[in-house]
Backbone bond lengths (Angstrom), bond angles and torsions (degrees), N, CA, C in turn:
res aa  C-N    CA-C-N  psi(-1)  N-CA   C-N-CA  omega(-1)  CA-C   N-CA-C  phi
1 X - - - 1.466 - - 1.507 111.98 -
2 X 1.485 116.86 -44.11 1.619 121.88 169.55 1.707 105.30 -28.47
3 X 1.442 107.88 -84.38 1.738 112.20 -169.30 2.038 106.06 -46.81
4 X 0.935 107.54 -35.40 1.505 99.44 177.64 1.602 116.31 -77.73
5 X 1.247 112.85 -27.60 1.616 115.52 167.89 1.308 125.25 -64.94
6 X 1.519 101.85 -44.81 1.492 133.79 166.11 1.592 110.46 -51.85
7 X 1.406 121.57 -57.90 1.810 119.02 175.00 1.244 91.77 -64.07
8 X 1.517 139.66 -70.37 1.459 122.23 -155.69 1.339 121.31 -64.78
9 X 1.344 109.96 -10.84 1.917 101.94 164.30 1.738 114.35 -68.90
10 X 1.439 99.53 -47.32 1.579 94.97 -162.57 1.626 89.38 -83.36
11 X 0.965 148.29 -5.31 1.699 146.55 175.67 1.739 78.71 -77.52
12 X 0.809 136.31 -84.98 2.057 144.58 -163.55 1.943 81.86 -41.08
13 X 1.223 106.98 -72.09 1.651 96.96 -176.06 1.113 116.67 -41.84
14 X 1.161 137.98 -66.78 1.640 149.66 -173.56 1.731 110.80 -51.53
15 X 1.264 110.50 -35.09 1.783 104.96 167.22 0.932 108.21 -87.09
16 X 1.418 139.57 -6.94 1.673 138.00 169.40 1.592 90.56 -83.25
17 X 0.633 137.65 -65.05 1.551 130.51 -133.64 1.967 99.09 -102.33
18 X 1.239 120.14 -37.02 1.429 109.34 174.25 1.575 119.59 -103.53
19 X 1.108 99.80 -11.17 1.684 102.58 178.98 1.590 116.48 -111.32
20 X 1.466 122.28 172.56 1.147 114.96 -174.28 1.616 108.61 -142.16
21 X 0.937 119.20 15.82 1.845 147.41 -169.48 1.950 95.93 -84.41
22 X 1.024 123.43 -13.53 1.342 136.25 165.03 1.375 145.13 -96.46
23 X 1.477 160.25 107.77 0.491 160.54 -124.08 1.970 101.91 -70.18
24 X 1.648 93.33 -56.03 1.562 104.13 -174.22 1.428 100.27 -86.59
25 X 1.449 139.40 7.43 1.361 140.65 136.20 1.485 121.88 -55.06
26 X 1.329 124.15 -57.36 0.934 141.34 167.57 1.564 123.78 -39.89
27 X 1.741 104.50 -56.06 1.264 106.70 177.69 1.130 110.56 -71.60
28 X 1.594 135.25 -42.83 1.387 128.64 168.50 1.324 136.09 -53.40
29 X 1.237 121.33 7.01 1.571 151.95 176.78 1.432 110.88 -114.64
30 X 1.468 113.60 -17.42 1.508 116.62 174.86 1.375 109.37 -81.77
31 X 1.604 116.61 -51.11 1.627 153.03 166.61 1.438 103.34 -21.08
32 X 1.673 93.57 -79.11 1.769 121.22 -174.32 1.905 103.05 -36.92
33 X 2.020 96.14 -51.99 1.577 80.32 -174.15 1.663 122.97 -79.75
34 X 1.098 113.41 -34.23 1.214 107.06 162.29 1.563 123.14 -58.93
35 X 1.322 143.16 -2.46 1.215 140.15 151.41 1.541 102.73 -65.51
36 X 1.765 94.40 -62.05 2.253 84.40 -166.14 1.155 103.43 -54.81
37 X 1.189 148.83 -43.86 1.330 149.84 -170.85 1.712 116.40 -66.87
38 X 1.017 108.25 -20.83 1.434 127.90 172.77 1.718 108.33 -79.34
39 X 1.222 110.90 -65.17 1.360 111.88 177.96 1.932 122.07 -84.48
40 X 0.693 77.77 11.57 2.142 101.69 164.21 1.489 87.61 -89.06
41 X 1.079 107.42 -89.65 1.617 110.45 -167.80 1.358 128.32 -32.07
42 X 1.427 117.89 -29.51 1.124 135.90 -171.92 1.467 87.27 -85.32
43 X 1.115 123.49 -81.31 1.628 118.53 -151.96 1.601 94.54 -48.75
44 X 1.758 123.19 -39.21 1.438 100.47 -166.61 1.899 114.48 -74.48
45 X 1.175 107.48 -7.59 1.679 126.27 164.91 1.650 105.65 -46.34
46 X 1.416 77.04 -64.06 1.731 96.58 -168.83 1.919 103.31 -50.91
47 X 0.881 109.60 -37.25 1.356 95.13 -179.87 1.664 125.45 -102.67
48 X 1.346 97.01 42.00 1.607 114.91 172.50 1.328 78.56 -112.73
49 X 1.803 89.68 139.76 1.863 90.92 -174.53 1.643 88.33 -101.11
50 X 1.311 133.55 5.30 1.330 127.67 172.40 2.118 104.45 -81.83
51 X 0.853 75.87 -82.15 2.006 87.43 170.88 1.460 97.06 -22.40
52 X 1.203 107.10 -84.88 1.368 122.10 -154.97 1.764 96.97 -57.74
53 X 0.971 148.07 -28.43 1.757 146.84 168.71 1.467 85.96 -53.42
54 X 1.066 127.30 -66.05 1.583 130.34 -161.06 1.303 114.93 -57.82
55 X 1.392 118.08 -72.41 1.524 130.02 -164.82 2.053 104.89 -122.71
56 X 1.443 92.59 37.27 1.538 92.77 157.72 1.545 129.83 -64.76
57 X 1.734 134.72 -39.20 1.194 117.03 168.87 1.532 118.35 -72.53
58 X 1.195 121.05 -28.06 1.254 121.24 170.85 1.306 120.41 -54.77
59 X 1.531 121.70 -45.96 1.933 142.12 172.22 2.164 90.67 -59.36
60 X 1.225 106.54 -52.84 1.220 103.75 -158.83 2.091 103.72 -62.13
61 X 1.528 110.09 -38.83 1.564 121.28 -149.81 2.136 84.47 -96.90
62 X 1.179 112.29 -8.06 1.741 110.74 174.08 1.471 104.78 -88.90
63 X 1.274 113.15 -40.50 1.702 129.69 -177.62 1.632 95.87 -59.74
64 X 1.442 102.37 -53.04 2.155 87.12 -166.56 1.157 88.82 -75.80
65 X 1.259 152.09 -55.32 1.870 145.35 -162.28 1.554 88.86 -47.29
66 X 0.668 146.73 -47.89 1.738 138.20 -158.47 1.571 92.07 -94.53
67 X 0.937 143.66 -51.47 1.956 133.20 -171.26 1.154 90.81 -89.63
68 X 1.501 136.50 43.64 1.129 129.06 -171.52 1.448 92.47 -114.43
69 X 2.059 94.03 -65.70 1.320 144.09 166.09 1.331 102.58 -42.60
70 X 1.688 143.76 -62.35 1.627 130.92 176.72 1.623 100.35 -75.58
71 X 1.355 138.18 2.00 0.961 105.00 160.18 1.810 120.16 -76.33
72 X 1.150 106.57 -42.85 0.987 116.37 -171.59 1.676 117.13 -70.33
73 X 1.352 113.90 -11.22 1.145 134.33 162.94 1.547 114.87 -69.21
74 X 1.354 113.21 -63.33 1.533 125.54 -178.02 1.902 96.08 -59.76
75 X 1.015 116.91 -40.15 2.017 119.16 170.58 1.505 98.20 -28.04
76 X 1.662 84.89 -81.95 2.055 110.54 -164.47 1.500 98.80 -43.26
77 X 1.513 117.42 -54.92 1.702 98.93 171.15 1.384 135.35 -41.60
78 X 1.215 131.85 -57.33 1.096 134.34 161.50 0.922 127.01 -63.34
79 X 1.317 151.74 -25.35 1.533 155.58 145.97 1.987 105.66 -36.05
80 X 1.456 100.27 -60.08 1.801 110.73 -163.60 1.255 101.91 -72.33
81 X 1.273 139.49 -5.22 1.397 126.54 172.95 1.708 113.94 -111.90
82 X 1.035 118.44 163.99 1.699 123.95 -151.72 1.589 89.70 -95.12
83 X 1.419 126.90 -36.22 1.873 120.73 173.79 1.320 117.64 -119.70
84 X 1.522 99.57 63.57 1.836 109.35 166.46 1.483 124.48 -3.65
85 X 1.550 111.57 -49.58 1.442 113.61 -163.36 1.647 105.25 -94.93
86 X 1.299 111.99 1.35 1.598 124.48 172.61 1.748 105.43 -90.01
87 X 1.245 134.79 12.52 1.093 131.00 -175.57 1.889 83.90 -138.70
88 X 1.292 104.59 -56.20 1.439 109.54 178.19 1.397 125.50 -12.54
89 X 1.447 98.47 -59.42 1.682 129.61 -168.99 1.436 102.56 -104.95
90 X 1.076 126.66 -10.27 1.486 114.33 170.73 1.384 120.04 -79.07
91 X 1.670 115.91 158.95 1.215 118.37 179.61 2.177 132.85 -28.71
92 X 1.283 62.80 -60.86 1.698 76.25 167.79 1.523 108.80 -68.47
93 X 1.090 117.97 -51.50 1.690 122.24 -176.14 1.554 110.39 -54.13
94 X 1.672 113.72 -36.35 1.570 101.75 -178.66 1.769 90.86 -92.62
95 X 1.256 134.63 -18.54 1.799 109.41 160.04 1.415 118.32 -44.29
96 X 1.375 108.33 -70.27 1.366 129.12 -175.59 1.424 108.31 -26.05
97 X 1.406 115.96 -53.26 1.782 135.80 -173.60 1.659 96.13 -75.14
98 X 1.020 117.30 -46.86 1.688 100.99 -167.83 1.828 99.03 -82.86
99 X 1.093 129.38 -29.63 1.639 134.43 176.10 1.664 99.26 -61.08
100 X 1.451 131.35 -25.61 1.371 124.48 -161.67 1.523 97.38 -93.84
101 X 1.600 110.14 -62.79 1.407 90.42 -162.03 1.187 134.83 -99.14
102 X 1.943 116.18 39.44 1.381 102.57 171.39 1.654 134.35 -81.43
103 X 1.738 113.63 4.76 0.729 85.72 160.74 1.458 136.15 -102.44
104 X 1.823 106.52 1.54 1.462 105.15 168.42 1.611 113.89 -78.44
105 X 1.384 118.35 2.60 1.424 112.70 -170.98 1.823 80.43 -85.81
106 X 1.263 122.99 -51.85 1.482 128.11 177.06 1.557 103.49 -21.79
107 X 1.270 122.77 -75.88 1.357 140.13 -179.93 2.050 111.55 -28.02
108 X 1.644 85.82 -69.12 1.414 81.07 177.54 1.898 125.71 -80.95
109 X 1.481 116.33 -32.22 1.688 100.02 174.50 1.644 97.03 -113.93
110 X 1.526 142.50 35.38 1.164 124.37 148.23 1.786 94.52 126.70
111 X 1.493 98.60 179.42 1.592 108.50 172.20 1.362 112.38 -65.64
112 X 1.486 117.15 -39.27 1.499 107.33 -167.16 1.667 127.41 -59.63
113 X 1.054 135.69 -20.26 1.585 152.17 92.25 1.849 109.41 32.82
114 X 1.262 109.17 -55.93 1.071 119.84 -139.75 1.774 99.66 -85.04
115 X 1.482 104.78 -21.41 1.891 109.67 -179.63 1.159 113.21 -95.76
116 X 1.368 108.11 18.62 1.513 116.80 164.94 1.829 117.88 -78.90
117 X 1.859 99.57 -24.98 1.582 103.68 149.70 1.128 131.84 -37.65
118 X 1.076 116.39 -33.12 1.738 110.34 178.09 1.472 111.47 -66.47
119 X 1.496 138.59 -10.70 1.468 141.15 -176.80 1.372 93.63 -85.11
120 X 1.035 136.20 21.10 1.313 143.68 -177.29 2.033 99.11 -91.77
121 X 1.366 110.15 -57.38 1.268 124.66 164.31 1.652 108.04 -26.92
122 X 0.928 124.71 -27.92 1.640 133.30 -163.27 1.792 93.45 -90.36
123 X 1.041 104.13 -29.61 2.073 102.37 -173.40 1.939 96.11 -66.79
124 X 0.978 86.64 -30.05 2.038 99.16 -176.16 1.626 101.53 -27.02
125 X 1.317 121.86 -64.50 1.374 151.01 -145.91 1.605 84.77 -61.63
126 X 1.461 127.34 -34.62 1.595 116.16 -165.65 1.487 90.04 -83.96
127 X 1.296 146.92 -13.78 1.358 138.37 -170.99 1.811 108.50 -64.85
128 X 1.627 94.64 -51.00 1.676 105.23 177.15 1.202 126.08 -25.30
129 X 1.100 116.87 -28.78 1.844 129.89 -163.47 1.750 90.74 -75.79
130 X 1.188 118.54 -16.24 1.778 112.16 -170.27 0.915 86.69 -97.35
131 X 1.511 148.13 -0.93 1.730 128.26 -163.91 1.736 98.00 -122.90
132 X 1.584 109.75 16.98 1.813 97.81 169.20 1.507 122.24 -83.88
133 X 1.049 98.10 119.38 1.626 106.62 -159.39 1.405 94.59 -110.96
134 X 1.365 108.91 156.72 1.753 123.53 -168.44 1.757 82.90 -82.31
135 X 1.949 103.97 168.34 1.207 111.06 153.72 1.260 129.70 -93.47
136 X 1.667 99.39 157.20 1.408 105.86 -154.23 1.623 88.80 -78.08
137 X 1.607 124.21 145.10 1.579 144.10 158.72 0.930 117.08 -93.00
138 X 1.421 119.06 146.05 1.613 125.61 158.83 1.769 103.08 51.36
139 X 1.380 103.66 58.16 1.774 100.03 157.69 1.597 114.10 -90.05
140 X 1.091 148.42 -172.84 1.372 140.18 173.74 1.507 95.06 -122.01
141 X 0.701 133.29 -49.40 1.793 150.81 168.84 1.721 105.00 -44.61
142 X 1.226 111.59 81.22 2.161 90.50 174.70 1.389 118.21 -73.83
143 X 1.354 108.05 -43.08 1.316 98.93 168.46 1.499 125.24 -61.15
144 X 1.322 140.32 -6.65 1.453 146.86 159.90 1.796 92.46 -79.95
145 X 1.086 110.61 -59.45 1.889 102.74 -176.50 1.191 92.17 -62.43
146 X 1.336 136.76 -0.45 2.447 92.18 172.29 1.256 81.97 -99.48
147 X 1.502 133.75 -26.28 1.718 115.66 -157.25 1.380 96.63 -66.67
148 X 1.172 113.36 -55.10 1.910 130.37 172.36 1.970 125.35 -21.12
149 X 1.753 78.58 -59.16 1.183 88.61 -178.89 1.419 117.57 -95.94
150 X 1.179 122.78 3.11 1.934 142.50 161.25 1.464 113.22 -72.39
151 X 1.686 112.99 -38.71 1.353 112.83 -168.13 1.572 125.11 -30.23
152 X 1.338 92.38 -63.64 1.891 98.36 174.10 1.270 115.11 -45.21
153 X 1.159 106.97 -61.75 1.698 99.94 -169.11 2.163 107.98 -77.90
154 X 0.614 115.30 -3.10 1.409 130.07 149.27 1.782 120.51 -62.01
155 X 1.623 100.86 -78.39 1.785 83.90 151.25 1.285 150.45 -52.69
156 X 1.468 101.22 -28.22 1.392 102.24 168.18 1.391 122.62 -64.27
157 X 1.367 101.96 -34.50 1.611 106.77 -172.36 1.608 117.35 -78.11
158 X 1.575 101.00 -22.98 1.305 109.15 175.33 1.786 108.54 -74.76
159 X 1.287 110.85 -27.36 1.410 118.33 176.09 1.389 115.01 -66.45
160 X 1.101 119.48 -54.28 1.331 129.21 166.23 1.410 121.00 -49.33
161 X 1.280 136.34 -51.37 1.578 128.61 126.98 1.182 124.30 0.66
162 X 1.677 103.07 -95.53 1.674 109.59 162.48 1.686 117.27 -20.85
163 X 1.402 110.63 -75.83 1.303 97.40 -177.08 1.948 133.55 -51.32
164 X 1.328 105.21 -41.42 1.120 140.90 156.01 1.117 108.66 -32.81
165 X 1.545 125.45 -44.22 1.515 134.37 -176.74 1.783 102.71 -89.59
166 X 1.264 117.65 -44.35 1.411 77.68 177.34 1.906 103.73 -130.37
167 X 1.168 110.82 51.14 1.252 119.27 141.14 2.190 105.41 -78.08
168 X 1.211 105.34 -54.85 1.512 99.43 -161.03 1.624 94.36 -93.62
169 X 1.371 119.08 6.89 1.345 118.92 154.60 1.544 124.50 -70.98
170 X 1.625 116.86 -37.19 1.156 135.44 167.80 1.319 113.29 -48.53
171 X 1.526 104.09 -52.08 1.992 121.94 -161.93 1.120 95.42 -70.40
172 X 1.945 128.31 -39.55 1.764 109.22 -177.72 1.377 118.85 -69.88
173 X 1.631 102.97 -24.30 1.429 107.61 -177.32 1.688 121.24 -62.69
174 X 1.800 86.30 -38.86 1.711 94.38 160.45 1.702 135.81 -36.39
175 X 1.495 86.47 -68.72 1.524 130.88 174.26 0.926 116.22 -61.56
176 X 1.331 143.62 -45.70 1.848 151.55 179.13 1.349 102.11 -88.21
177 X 1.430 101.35 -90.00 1.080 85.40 -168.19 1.793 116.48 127.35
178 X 1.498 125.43 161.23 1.563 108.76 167.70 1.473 107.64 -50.95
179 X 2.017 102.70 -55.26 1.469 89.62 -162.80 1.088 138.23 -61.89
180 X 1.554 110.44 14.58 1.425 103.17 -179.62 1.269 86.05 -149.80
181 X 1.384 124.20 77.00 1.652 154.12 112.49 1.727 99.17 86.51
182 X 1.608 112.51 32.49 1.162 121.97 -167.82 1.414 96.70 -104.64
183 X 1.133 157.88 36.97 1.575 152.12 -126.44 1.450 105.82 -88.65
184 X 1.437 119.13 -23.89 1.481 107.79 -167.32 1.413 100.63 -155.91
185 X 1.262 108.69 163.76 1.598 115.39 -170.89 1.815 95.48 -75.24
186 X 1.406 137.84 -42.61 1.455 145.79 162.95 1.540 102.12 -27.75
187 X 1.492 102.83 -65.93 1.391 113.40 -160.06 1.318 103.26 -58.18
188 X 1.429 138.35 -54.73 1.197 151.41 -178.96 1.381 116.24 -61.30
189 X 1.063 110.70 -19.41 1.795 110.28 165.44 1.001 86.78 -88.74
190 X 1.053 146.95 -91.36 1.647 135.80 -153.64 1.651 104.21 -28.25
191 X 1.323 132.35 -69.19 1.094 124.86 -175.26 1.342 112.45 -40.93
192 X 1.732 119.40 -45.23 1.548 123.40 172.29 1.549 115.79 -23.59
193 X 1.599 101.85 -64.79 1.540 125.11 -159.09 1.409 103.62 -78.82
194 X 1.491 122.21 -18.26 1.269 119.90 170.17 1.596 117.57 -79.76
195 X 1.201 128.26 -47.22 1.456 142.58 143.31 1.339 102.46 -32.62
196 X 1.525 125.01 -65.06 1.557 104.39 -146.11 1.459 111.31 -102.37
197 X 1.943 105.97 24.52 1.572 105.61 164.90 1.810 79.78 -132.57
198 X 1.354 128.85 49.70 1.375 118.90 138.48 1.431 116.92 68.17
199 X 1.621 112.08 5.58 1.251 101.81 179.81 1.839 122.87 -93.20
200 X 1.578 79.46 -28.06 1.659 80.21 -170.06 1.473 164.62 39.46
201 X 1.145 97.26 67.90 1.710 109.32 -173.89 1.091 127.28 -31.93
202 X 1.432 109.64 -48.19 1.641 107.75 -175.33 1.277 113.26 86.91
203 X 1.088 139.29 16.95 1.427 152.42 148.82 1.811 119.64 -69.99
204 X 0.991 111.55 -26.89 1.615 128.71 -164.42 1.556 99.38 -131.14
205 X 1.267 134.88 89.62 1.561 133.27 155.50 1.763 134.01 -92.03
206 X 0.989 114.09 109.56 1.743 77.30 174.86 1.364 118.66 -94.99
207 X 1.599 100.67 176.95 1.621 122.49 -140.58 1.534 105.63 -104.56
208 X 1.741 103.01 -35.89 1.690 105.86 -172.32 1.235 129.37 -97.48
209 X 1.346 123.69 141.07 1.720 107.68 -172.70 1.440 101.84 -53.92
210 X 0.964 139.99 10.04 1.848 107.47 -179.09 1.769 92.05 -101.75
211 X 1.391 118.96 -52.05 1.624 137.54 174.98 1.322 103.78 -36.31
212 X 1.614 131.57 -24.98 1.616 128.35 -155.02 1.571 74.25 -117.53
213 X 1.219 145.55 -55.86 1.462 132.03 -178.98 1.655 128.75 -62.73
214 X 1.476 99.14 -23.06 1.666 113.06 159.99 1.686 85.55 -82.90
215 X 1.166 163.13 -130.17 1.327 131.96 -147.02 1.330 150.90 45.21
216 X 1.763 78.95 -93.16 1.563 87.12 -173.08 1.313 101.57 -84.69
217 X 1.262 140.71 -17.97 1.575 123.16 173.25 1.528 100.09 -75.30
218 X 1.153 155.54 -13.38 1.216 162.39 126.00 1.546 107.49 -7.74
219 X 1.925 105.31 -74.49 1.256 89.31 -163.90 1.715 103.44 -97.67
220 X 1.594 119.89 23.17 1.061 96.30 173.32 1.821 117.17 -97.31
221 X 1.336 104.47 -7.93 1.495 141.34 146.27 1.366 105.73 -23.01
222 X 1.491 91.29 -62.86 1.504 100.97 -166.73 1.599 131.24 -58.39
223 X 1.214 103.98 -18.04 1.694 137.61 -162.93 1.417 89.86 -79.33
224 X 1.130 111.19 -68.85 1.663 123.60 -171.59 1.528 94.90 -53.50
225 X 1.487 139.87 -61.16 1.377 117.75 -156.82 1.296 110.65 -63.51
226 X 1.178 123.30 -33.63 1.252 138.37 -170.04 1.623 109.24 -43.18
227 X 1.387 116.09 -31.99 1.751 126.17 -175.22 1.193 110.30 -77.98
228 X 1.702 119.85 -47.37 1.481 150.37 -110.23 1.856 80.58 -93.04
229 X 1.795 142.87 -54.04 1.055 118.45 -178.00 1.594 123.85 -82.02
230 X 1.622 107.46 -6.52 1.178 84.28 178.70 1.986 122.27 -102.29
231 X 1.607 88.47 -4.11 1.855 90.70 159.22 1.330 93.72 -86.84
232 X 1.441 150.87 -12.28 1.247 118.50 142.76 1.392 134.64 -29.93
233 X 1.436 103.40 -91.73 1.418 113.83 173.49 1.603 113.38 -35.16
234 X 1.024 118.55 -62.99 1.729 122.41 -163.14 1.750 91.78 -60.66
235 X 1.040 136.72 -63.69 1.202 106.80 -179.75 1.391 143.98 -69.31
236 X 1.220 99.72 5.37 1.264 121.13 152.18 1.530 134.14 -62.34
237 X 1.460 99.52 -56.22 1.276 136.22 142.84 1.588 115.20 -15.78
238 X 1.817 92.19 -62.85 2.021 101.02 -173.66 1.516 97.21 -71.74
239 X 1.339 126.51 -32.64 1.358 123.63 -151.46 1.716 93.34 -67.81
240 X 1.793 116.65 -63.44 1.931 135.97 170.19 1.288 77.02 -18.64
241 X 1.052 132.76 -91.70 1.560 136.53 -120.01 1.568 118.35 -72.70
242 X 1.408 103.19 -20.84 1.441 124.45 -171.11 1.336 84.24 -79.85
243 X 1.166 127.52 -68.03 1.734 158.33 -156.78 2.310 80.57 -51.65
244 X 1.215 86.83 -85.78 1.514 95.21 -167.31 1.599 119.50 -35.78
245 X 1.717 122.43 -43.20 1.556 131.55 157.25 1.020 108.91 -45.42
246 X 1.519 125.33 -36.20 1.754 125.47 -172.20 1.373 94.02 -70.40
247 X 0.796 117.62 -93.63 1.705 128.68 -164.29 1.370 129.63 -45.67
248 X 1.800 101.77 -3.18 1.430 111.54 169.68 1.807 103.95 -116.62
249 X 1.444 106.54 2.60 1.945 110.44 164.74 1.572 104.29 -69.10
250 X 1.402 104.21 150.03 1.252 137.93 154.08 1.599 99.97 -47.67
251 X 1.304 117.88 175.06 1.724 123.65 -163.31 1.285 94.22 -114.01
252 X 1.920 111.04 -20.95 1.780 103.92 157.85 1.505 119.47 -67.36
253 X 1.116 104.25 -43.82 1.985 128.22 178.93 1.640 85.08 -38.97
254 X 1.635 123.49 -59.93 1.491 117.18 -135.86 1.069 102.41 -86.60
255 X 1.521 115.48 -30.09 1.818 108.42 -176.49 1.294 120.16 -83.67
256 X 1.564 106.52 -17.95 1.497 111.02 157.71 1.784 121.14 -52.53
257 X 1.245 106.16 -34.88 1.556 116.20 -157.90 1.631 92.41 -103.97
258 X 1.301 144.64 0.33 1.400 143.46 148.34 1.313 131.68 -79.25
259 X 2.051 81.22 -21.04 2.435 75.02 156.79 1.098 94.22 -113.19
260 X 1.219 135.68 64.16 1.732 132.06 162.78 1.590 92.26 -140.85
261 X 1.198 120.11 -66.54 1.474 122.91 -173.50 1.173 112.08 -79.16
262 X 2.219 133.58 120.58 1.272 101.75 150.95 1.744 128.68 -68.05
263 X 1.163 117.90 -165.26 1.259 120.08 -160.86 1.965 95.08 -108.82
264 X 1.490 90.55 167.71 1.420 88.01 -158.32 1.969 104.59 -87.24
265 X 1.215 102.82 156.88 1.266 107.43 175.07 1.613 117.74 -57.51
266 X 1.486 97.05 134.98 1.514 115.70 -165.26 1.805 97.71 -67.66
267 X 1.308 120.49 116.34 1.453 119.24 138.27 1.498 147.09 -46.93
268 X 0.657 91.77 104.14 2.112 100.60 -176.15 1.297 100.41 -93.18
269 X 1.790 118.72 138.02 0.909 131.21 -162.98 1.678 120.75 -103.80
270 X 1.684 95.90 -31.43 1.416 117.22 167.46 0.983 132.85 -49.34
271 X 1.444 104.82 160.73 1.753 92.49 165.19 2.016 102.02 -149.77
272 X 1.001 83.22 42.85 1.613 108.63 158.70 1.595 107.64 -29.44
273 X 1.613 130.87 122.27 1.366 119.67 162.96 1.602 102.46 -127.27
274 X 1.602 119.82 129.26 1.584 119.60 -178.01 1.941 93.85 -68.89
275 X 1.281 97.50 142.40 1.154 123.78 178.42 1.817 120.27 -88.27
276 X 1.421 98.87 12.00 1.205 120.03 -168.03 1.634 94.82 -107.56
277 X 1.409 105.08 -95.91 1.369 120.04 164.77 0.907 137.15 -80.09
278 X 1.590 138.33 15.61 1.593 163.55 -156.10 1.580 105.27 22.11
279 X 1.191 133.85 45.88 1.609 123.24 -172.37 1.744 91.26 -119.71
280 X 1.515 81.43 140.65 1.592 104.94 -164.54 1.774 107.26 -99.45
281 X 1.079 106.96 -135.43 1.860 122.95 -171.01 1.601 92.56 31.92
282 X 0.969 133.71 72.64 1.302 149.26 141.24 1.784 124.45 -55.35
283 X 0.933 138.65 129.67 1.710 141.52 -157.85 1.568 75.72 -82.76
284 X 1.352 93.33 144.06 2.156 90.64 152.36 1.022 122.66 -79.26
285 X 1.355 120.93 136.25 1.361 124.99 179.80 1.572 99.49 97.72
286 X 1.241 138.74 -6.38 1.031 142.58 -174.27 2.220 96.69 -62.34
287 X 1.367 104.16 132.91 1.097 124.97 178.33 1.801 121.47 -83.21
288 X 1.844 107.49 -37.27 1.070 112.06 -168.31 1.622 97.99 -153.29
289 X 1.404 118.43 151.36 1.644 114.86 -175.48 1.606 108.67 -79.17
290 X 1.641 81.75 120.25 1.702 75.49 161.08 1.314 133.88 -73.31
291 X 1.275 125.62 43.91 1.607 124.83 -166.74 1.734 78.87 -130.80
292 X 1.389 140.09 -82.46 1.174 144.46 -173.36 1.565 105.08 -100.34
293 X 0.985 152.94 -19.16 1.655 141.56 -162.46 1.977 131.12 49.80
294 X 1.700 77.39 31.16 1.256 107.03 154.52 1.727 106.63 -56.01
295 X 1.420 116.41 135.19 1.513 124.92 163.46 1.617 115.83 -41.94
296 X 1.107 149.45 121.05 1.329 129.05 159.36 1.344 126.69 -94.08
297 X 1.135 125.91 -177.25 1.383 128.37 -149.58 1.808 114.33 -82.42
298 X 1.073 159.46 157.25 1.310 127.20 -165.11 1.656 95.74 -139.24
């Protein structure tokens, strides 16, 4: 009875903690983001030298409660799955590891260590899997159905930004520095987002060849986002319109246009992860992974 008690805990663990098809999956993916987002904030607190004079043990004793909390998180991961070092070494697995220990790296070579928290922002990306939403049918409005049906990948892209902004907001802060008008990890994202949507004030420069070469890949970055929502939307746009001619064809119109057009790729709603080999896009209703034919979760 031990070994069977023993699989059904970490099977109960493993749909809490990698899947979101559950109620108490779900909420623990709600939790997770409001922690990273919690302890982002804090470290960028921490480096207002006004704030931080004030309410430094408090910034400092919220910071360990949360790397307290992903440590013990990054544990339960590796424990609930059957090949530890297959999550270990994976993408997420080397986030997870660099988001945990800056503040014991803090401890042993100093504070500077410590704004390596902000790569924490990067765990975000596993939250998405709760935000796949079916497509929207039968709107009358197409231009409201592409904005509708764009949203996600719109946030995402805006997320990716975000992160984008103060991941290489962090690196100038590294790199610059006060003396060269970089004062705070805040301040330095802002300069990010000003650079990396091309507007540029000119209030905030940096001074060092490495800061002027993080730059220009910055703003040549910037060029590219600039396209990225509106071939969003518009093909979205083409998709309504295709959608909307269909459904106002004749049933001669439609069977004509089913041996011309294939049909669109099936949406899966899940977010199923094998507990074997952790690989996801699972069919719904899927019984066993198609990657190994490991059992999946039901």
């Amino acid at each position: 009875m031990e070994p069977n008690q023993n699989h059904t805990w970490k099977t109960k663990l493993h749909e809490v903690i990698y899947e979101a098809d559950t109620p108490s999956g779900k909420l623990f993916d709600v939790l997770l983001l409001i922690f990273i987002l919690l302890s982002i904030v804090l470290v960028m607190l921490e480096s207002v030298v006004s704030i931080d004079r004030e309410y430094h043990r408090l910034l400092y004793i919220g910071e360990w409660v949360v790397t307290v909390l992903f440590t013990i998180e990054y544990i339960l991961r590796i424990i609930s799955v059957k090949k530890p070092f297959k999550y270990v070494f994976s993408f997420f697995g080397i986030i997870d590891f660099l988001s945990t220990i800056p503040m014991y790296l803090a401890i042993l070579f100093g504070g500077g260590a410590q704004a390596l928290v902000t790569l924490r922002a990067l765990r975000l990306l596993r939250v998405f899997r709760i935000l796949k939403l079916a497509r929207y049918l039968g709107a009358s409005n197409q231009l409201k159905d592409s904005i509708i049906a764009s949203r996600v990948k719109i946030m995402v892209f805006l997320f990716a930004v975000m992160v984008s902004s103060i991941v290489f907001g962090t690196i100038m802060y590294l790199v610059e520095g006060e003396a060269n008008g970089f004062d705070n990890i805040p301040k330095s994202v802002y300069w990010c987002v000003v650079t990396l949507t091309t507007v540029g004030f000119g209030d905030i420069a940096p001074q060092t060849a490495l800061g002027q070469f993080i730059t220009t890949i910055i703003m040549i970055l910037g060029y590219g986002i600039i396209a990225v929502p509106t071939g969003i939307v518009s093909a979205e746009y083409a998709k309504s319109s295709l959608k909307y001619n269909d459904n106002n064809a004749t049933p001669e119109t439609k069977a004509a246009k089913t041996m011309d057009l294939p049909e669109d790729v099936e949406l899966h709603m899940n977010s199923q992860c094998c507990i074997n080999c952790l690989n996801t896009k699972h069919q719904d209703g899927a019984d066993f992974c198609h990657k190994c034919g490991h059992k999946l979760h039901q």
